[in-house]
C-alpha positions in Angstrom: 6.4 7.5 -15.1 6.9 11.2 -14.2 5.2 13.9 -12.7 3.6 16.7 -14.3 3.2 20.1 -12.8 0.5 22.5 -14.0 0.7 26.1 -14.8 -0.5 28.5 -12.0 -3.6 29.6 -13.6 -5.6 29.8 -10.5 -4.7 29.7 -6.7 -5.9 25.9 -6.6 -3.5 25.0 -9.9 -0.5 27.0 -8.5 2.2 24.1 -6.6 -0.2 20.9 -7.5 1.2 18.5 -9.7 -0.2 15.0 -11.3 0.9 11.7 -12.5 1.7 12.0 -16.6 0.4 8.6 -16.4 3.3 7.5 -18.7 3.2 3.7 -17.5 0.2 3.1 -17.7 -0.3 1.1 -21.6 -3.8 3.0 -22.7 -2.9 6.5 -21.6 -5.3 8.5 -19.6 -7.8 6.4 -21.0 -8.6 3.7 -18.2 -10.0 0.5 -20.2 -10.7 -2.0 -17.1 -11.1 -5.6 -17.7 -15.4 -5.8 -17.2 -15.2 -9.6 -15.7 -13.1 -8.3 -12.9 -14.9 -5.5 -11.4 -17.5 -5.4 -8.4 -19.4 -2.5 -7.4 -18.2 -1.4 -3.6 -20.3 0.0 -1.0 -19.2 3.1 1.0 -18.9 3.5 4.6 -17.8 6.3 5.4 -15.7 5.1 8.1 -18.7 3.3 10.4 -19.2 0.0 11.3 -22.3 -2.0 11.2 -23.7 -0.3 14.5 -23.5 3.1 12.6 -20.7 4.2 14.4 -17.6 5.9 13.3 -14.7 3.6 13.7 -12.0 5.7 11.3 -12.2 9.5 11.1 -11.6 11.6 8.0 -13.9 9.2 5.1 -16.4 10.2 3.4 -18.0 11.5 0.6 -15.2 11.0 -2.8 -15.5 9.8 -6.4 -17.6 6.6 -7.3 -15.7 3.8 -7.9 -15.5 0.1 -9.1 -13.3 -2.2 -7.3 -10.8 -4.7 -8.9 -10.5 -8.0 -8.2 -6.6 -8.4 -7.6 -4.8 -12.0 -7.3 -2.6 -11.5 -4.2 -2.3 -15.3 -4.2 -0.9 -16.3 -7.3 -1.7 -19.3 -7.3 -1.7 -20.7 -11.0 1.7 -22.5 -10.9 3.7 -23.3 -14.2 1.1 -21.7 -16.2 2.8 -18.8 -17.9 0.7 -15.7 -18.5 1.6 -12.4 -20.8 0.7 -8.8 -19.6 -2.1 -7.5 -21.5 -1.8 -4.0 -20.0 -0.5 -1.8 -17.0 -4.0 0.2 -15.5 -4.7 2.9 -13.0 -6.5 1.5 -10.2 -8.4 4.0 -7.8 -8.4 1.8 -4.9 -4.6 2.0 -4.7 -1.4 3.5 -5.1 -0.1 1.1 -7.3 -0.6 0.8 -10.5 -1.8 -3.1 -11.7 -1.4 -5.8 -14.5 -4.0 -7.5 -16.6 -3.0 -11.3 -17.0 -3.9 -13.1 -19.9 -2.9 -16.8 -18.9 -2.2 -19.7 -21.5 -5.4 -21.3 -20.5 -7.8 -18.3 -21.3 -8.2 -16.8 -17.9 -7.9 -13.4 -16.9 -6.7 -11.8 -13.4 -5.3 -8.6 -12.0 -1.7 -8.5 -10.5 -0.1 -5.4 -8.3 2.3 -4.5 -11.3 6.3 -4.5 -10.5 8.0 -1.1 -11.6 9.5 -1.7 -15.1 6.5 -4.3 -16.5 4.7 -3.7 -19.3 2.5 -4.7 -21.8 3.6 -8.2 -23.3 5.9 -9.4 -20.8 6.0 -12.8 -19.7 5.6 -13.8 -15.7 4.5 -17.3 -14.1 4.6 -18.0 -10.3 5.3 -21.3 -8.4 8.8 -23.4 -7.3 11.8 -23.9 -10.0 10.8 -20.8 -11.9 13.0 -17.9 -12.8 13.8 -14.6 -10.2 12.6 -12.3 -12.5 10.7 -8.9 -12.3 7.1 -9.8 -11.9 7.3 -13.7 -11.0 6.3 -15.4 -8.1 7.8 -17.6 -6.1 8.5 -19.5 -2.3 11.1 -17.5 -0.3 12.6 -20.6 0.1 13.8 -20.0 -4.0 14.7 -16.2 -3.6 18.4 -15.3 -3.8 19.2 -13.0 -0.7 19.6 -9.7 -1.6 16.6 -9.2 -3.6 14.3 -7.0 -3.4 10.6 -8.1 -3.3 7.0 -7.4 -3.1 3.4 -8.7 -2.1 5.0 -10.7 0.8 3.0 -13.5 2.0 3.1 -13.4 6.1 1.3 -16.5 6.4 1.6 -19.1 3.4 -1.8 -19.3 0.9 -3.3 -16.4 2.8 -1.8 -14.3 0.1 0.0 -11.1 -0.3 -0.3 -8.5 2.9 3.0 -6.5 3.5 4.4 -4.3 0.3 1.4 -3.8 -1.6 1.7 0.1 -1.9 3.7 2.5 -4.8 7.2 2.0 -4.4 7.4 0.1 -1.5 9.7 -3.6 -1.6 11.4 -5.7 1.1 15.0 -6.9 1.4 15.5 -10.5 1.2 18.5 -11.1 3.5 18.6 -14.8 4.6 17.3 -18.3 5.4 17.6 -20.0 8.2 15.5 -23.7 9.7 12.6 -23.0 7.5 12.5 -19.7 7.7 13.2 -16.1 5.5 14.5 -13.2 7.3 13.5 -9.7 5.1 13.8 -6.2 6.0 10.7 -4.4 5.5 10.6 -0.6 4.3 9.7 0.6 8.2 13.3 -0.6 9.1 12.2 -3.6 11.0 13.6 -6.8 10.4 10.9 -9.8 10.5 10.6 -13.6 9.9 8.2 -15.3 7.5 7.9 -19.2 6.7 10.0 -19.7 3.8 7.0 -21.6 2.4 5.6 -17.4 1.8 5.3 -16.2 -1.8 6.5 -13.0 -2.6 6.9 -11.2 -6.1 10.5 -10.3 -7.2 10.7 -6.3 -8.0 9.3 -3.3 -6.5 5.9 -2.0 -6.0 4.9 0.1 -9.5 4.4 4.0 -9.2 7.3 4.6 -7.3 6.9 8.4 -8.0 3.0 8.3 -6.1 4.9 10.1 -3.3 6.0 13.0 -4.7 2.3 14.3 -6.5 1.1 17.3 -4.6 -2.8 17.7 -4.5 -2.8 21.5 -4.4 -5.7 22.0 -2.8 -8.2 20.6 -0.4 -11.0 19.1 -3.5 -8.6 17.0 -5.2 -8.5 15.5 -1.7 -12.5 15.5 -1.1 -12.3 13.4 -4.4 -10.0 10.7 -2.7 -13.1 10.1 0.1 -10.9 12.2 2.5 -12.4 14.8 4.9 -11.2 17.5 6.7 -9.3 16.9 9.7 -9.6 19.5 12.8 -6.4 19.8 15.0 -6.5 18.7 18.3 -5.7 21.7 20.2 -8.4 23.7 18.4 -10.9 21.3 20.4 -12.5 21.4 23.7 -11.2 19.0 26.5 -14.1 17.1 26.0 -13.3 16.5 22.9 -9.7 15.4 22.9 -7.0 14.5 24.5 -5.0 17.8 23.6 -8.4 20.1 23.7 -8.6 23.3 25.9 -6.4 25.9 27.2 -6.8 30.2 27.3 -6.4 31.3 24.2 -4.1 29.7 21.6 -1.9 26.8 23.1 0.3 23.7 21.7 -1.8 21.5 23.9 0.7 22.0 26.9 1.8 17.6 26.2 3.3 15.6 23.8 1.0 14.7 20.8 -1.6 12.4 21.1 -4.6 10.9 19.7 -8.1 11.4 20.9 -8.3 9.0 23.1 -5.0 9.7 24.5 -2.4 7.9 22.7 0.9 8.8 21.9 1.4 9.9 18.4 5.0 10.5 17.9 6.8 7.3 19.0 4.0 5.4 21.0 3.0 1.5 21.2 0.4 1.2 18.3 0.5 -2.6 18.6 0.1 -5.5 21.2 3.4 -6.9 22.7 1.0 -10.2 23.2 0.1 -10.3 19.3 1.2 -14.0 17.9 3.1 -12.2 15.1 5.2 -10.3 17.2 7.6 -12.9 17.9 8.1 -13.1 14.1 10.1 -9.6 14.7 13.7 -10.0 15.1 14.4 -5.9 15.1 12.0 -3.3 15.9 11.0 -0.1 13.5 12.5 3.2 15.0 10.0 5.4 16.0 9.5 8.9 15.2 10.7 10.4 18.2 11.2 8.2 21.2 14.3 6.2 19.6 13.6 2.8 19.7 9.9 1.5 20.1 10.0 -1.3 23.4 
Protein backbone atom coordinates (compact mmCIF):
# COMPACT_ATOMS: atom_id res chain seq x y z
CA UNK A 1 0.00 0.00 0.00
CA UNK A 2 1.16 3.65 -0.45
CA UNK A 3 -0.04 6.95 -0.51
CA UNK A 4 -0.72 9.03 -3.29
CA UNK A 5 -0.48 12.84 -3.35
CA UNK A 6 -2.45 14.90 -5.88
CA UNK A 7 -1.32 17.73 -7.93
CA UNK A 8 -2.22 21.28 -6.56
CA UNK A 9 -4.76 22.08 -9.08
CA UNK A 10 -7.06 23.83 -6.76
CA UNK A 11 -6.79 25.13 -3.12
CA UNK A 12 -8.81 21.95 -1.89
CA UNK A 13 -6.19 19.43 -4.00
CA UNK A 14 -3.12 21.30 -2.86
CA UNK A 15 -1.41 19.10 0.54
CA UNK A 16 -4.30 16.20 0.39
CA UNK A 17 -3.25 13.00 -0.35
CA UNK A 18 -5.18 9.35 -0.86
CA UNK A 19 -4.65 5.73 -0.40
CA UNK A 20 -3.26 4.21 -4.10
CA UNK A 21 -5.37 1.46 -2.90
CA UNK A 22 -2.51 -0.94 -3.94
CA UNK A 23 -3.61 -3.85 -1.44
CA UNK A 24 -6.63 -4.02 -2.13
CA UNK A 25 -7.05 -7.33 -4.98
CA UNK A 26 -9.84 -5.50 -7.39
CA UNK A 27 -8.29 -2.07 -7.51
CA UNK A 28 -10.40 0.90 -7.02
CA UNK A 29 -13.18 -1.12 -8.04
CA UNK A 30 -14.96 -2.35 -4.64
CA UNK A 31 -16.73 -5.82 -5.59
CA UNK A 32 -18.39 -6.72 -2.01
CA UNK A 33 -19.55 -10.09 -1.23
CA UNK A 34 -23.82 -9.36 -1.70
CA UNK A 35 -24.71 -12.24 1.19
CA UNK A 36 -22.77 -10.25 3.65
CA UNK A 37 -24.01 -6.82 3.59
CA UNK A 38 -26.91 -5.15 5.65
CA UNK A 39 -28.22 -1.81 5.10
CA UNK A 40 -27.28 0.54 8.40
CA UNK A 41 -29.41 3.24 9.74
CA UNK A 42 -27.87 6.68 10.65
CA UNK A 43 -27.92 8.40 13.77
CA UNK A 44 -26.38 11.14 13.66
CA UNK A 45 -25.03 10.77 17.02
CA UNK A 46 -28.59 10.55 19.14
CA UNK A 47 -29.98 8.07 21.07
CA UNK A 48 -33.36 6.69 21.12
CA UNK A 49 -34.78 9.85 23.13
CA UNK A 50 -33.54 12.05 20.19
CA UNK A 51 -30.88 13.35 22.04
CA UNK A 52 -27.30 13.96 21.03
CA UNK A 53 -25.16 11.61 22.91
CA UNK A 54 -21.77 12.05 20.54
CA UNK A 55 -21.07 15.45 18.90
CA UNK A 56 -19.57 15.96 15.41
CA UNK A 57 -21.88 12.99 13.24
CA UNK A 58 -23.88 13.60 10.77
CA UNK A 59 -24.70 13.88 7.36
CA UNK A 60 -21.67 11.57 5.11
CA UNK A 61 -21.74 9.06 2.30
CA UNK A 62 -24.39 6.15 2.17
CA UNK A 63 -23.07 3.10 3.06
CA UNK A 64 -23.57 -0.72 3.43
CA UNK A 65 -22.30 -2.46 6.41
CA UNK A 66 -20.18 -5.73 6.38
CA UNK A 67 -20.74 -8.49 8.32
CA UNK A 68 -17.21 -9.19 9.90
CA UNK A 69 -16.28 -12.55 11.86
CA UNK A 70 -14.51 -11.24 14.92
CA UNK A 71 -15.10 -14.68 16.48
CA UNK A 72 -13.52 -17.06 14.36
CA UNK A 73 -15.05 -19.64 15.20
CA UNK A 74 -14.85 -22.39 12.41
CA UNK A 75 -11.98 -24.53 13.95
CA UNK A 76 -9.81 -26.87 11.61
CA UNK A 77 -11.68 -25.83 8.66
CA UNK A 78 -9.13 -24.24 6.43
CA UNK A 79 -10.32 -21.31 4.33
CA UNK A 80 -8.44 -19.45 1.17
CA UNK A 81 -8.63 -15.61 0.78
CA UNK A 82 -10.75 -14.72 -2.05
CA UNK A 83 -9.84 -11.01 -1.97
CA UNK A 84 -8.56 -8.03 0.17
CA UNK A 85 -11.66 -5.06 0.10
CA UNK A 86 -12.07 -1.57 1.16
CA UNK A 87 -14.43 -1.41 3.83
CA UNK A 88 -16.08 2.16 4.64
CA UNK A 89 -16.99 1.40 8.04
CA UNK A 90 -13.31 1.03 9.03
CA UNK A 91 -9.80 1.70 8.81
CA UNK A 92 -8.76 -1.54 7.96
CA UNK A 93 -8.90 -3.07 5.13
CA UNK A 94 -10.83 -6.80 5.19
CA UNK A 95 -10.68 -10.44 3.75
CA UNK A 96 -13.27 -12.42 1.93
CA UNK A 97 -13.12 -16.21 3.19
CA UNK A 98 -14.05 -18.85 1.09
CA UNK A 99 -13.98 -21.93 3.59
CA UNK A 100 -13.64 -25.74 2.50
CA UNK A 101 -17.24 -26.20 3.30
CA UNK A 102 -18.77 -23.49 0.95
CA UNK A 103 -19.21 -20.67 3.30
CA UNK A 104 -18.32 -17.29 3.05
CA UNK A 105 -17.27 -14.61 5.89
CA UNK A 106 -15.39 -11.35 6.22
CA UNK A 107 -12.12 -11.23 8.38
CA UNK A 108 -10.20 -7.79 9.54
CA UNK A 109 -7.24 -8.64 6.96
CA UNK A 110 -3.51 -8.86 8.59
CA UNK A 111 -0.94 -6.57 6.69
CA UNK A 112 0.88 -8.71 4.07
CA UNK A 113 -2.44 -11.18 3.10
CA UNK A 114 -3.68 -11.46 0.00
CA UNK A 115 -5.67 -13.07 -2.39
CA UNK A 116 -5.19 -16.99 -2.22
CA UNK A 117 -3.56 -17.42 1.06
CA UNK A 118 -4.47 -20.03 3.32
CA UNK A 119 -5.60 -19.30 7.17
CA UNK A 120 -7.68 -21.53 9.67
CA UNK A 121 -8.22 -20.69 13.40
CA UNK A 122 -8.58 -22.96 16.47
CA UNK A 123 -5.77 -24.96 18.99
CA UNK A 124 -2.71 -27.01 17.40
CA UNK A 125 -2.66 -24.79 14.33
CA UNK A 126 0.18 -22.91 12.92
CA UNK A 127 1.35 -18.98 14.22
CA UNK A 128 1.13 -17.64 11.04
CA UNK A 129 0.01 -14.28 9.49
CA UNK A 130 -3.77 -14.36 9.41
CA UNK A 131 -4.56 -17.51 11.75
CA UNK A 132 -6.31 -17.68 14.73
CA UNK A 133 -5.61 -19.04 17.76
CA UNK A 134 -5.93 -19.37 22.08
CA UNK A 135 -3.19 -17.17 23.68
CA UNK A 136 -2.51 -19.99 25.46
CA UNK A 137 -0.67 -21.33 21.85
CA UNK A 138 1.02 -17.92 20.93
CA UNK A 139 4.78 -17.70 21.24
CA UNK A 140 5.71 -14.49 23.36
CA UNK A 141 6.99 -12.06 21.39
CA UNK A 142 4.47 -11.93 18.80
CA UNK A 143 2.68 -9.50 17.64
CA UNK A 144 -1.10 -9.83 17.30
CA UNK A 145 -4.44 -8.57 16.48
CA UNK A 146 -8.39 -8.80 17.06
CA UNK A 147 -7.72 -9.62 20.83
CA UNK A 148 -10.43 -11.33 22.48
CA UNK A 149 -10.83 -9.65 26.18
CA UNK A 150 -13.39 -12.01 27.25
CA UNK A 151 -13.23 -15.65 25.52
CA UNK A 152 -16.18 -16.32 22.61
CA UNK A 153 -17.27 -12.62 22.92
CA UNK A 154 -14.96 -12.08 20.05
CA UNK A 155 -12.44 -9.63 18.83
CA UNK A 156 -12.54 -6.01 20.71
CA UNK A 157 -9.01 -4.47 21.23
CA UNK A 158 -6.76 -4.02 17.86
CA UNK A 159 -9.27 -3.88 15.29
CA UNK A 160 -8.00 -0.54 13.62
CA UNK A 161 -5.17 0.16 10.56
CA UNK A 162 -1.90 -0.66 11.83
CA UNK A 163 -2.62 -1.28 15.20
CA UNK A 164 -1.17 -4.95 17.01
CA UNK A 165 -0.41 -5.97 20.59
CA UNK A 166 2.78 -7.55 22.04
CA UNK A 167 2.43 -10.97 23.39
CA UNK A 168 4.90 -11.01 26.26
CA UNK A 169 3.94 -13.93 28.65
CA UNK A 170 1.80 -16.54 30.43
CA UNK A 171 1.35 -16.96 33.66
CA UNK A 172 -1.69 -19.35 35.91
CA UNK A 173 -4.09 -19.13 33.08
CA UNK A 174 -3.39 -16.07 31.97
CA UNK A 175 -1.67 -13.88 28.87
CA UNK A 176 0.01 -10.71 29.65
CA UNK A 177 0.12 -8.35 26.11
CA UNK A 178 1.12 -4.84 25.74
CA UNK A 179 -1.36 -2.96 23.91
CA UNK A 180 -0.46 0.01 21.41
CA UNK A 181 -1.51 2.85 24.27
CA UNK A 182 1.48 1.56 26.30
CA UNK A 183 -0.54 -0.26 28.89
CA UNK A 184 0.21 -3.57 29.88
CA UNK A 185 -3.05 -5.81 30.50
CA UNK A 186 -4.19 -9.41 31.34
CA UNK A 187 -6.58 -11.57 29.26
CA UNK A 188 -7.65 -15.34 29.91
CA UNK A 189 -5.35 -17.28 27.98
CA UNK A 190 -8.44 -19.13 26.71
CA UNK A 191 -8.81 -15.38 24.29
CA UNK A 192 -8.25 -15.68 20.56
CA UNK A 193 -6.26 -13.35 18.96
CA UNK A 194 -5.01 -13.23 15.14
CA UNK A 195 -1.20 -13.42 14.60
CA UNK A 196 0.01 -10.13 12.48
CA UNK A 197 -0.86 -6.59 12.35
CA UNK A 198 -3.93 -4.76 11.60
CA UNK A 199 -3.89 -4.11 7.47
CA UNK A 200 -3.57 -0.43 6.13
CA UNK A 201 -0.89 0.51 8.27
CA UNK A 202 -0.29 3.67 6.12
CA UNK A 203 -4.34 4.91 7.05
CA UNK A 204 -2.46 7.40 9.36
CA UNK A 205 -0.52 9.27 7.27
CA UNK A 206 -3.60 10.24 4.29
CA UNK A 207 -4.27 13.99 4.67
CA UNK A 208 -8.00 14.96 3.79
CA UNK A 209 -7.06 18.44 2.40
CA UNK A 210 -10.03 19.96 3.03
CA UNK A 211 -13.03 20.11 5.18
CA UNK A 212 -15.69 17.96 2.40
CA UNK A 213 -13.64 14.99 2.16
CA UNK A 214 -14.32 15.06 5.92
CA UNK A 215 -18.25 15.94 5.59
CA UNK A 216 -18.15 12.68 3.43
CA UNK A 217 -16.75 10.55 6.40
CA UNK A 218 -20.25 11.65 8.47
CA UNK A 219 -17.96 14.17 10.42
CA UNK A 220 -19.17 17.70 11.27
CA UNK A 221 -17.58 20.69 12.09
CA UNK A 222 -16.31 21.01 15.47
CA UNK A 223 -16.43 24.69 17.27
CA UNK A 224 -13.59 25.38 19.77
CA UNK A 225 -14.43 25.74 23.19
CA UNK A 226 -13.18 29.05 23.93
CA UNK A 227 -15.08 30.56 21.03
CA UNK A 228 -18.31 29.65 23.13
CA UNK A 229 -20.28 31.34 25.73
CA UNK A 230 -19.92 30.13 29.48
CA UNK A 231 -23.14 28.60 29.06
CA UNK A 232 -22.09 26.68 26.70
CA UNK A 233 -18.84 25.17 27.89
CA UNK A 234 -16.64 24.57 30.23
CA UNK A 235 -13.85 26.83 28.60
CA UNK A 236 -16.64 29.55 27.07
CA UNK A 237 -16.39 33.33 27.91
CA UNK A 238 -13.87 35.82 28.56
CA UNK A 239 -13.23 39.79 26.91
CA UNK A 240 -12.21 39.44 23.81
CA UNK A 241 -10.02 36.62 22.61
CA UNK A 242 -8.76 34.26 25.44
CA UNK A 243 -7.14 30.53 25.88
CA UNK A 244 -9.93 29.84 28.21
CA UNK A 245 -7.84 31.07 31.23
CA UNK A 246 -7.70 26.72 32.53
CA UNK A 247 -6.37 23.64 31.44
CA UNK A 248 -8.39 22.05 28.53
CA UNK A 249 -11.48 20.43 29.14
CA UNK A 250 -14.57 19.00 27.79
CA UNK A 251 -17.96 20.51 27.92
CA UNK A 252 -19.04 19.22 30.70
CA UNK A 253 -15.80 19.94 32.47
CA UNK A 254 -13.51 17.18 32.02
CA UNK A 255 -10.07 17.16 31.73
CA UNK A 256 -8.80 16.61 28.27
CA UNK A 257 -5.16 16.37 28.36
CA UNK A 258 -4.32 13.70 30.91
CA UNK A 259 -7.62 13.27 32.80
CA UNK A 260 -9.53 9.97 34.22
CA UNK A 261 -11.74 8.93 31.14
CA UNK A 262 -12.55 5.62 32.89
CA UNK A 263 -13.98 4.13 36.26
CA UNK A 264 -11.27 3.00 38.83
CA UNK A 265 -14.42 0.59 39.98
CA UNK A 266 -14.80 -0.93 36.32
CA UNK A 267 -14.45 -5.05 36.66
CA UNK A 268 -11.83 -4.85 33.90
CA UNK A 269 -9.59 -2.64 35.51
CA UNK A 270 -8.00 -4.99 37.63
CA UNK A 271 -7.03 -6.89 34.39
CA UNK A 272 -4.39 -3.78 34.08
CA UNK A 273 -1.04 -4.51 35.35
CA UNK A 274 0.55 -0.96 33.92
CA UNK A 275 -1.26 2.08 33.16
CA UNK A 276 -1.19 4.11 29.65
CA UNK A 277 0.82 7.49 30.04
CA UNK A 278 -1.22 10.27 29.64
CA UNK A 279 -0.76 13.19 27.49
CA UNK A 280 0.33 15.53 29.92
CA UNK A 281 -0.08 14.72 33.52
CA UNK A 282 2.59 11.76 33.49
CA UNK A 283 1.14 8.84 34.71
CA UNK A 284 -2.76 8.44 34.73
CA UNK A 285 -3.74 7.23 38.76
Amino acid sequence: MGIQVYKPTSAGRRNSSVSDCADLTHGKKNRPEKSLLVRIRKTGGRNFQGKITTRHKGGGARRMYRLIDFKRTKDGIVATVASVEYDPNRTARIALLHYADGEKRYIIAAEGMKAGDKVESGPGIEPKIGNCMPMSEIPAGTVVHNVEMIPGHGAQLCRSAGTYATMNAREAGWAQITLPSGEVRRVSSKCRAVIGIASNIEHIKVRWGKAGRTRHRGIRPTTRGSAMNPVSHAMGGGEGRRSGGRDPMSPNGKLAKGGRTRSRRKNSAKAIIRRRKSVRYGQLK
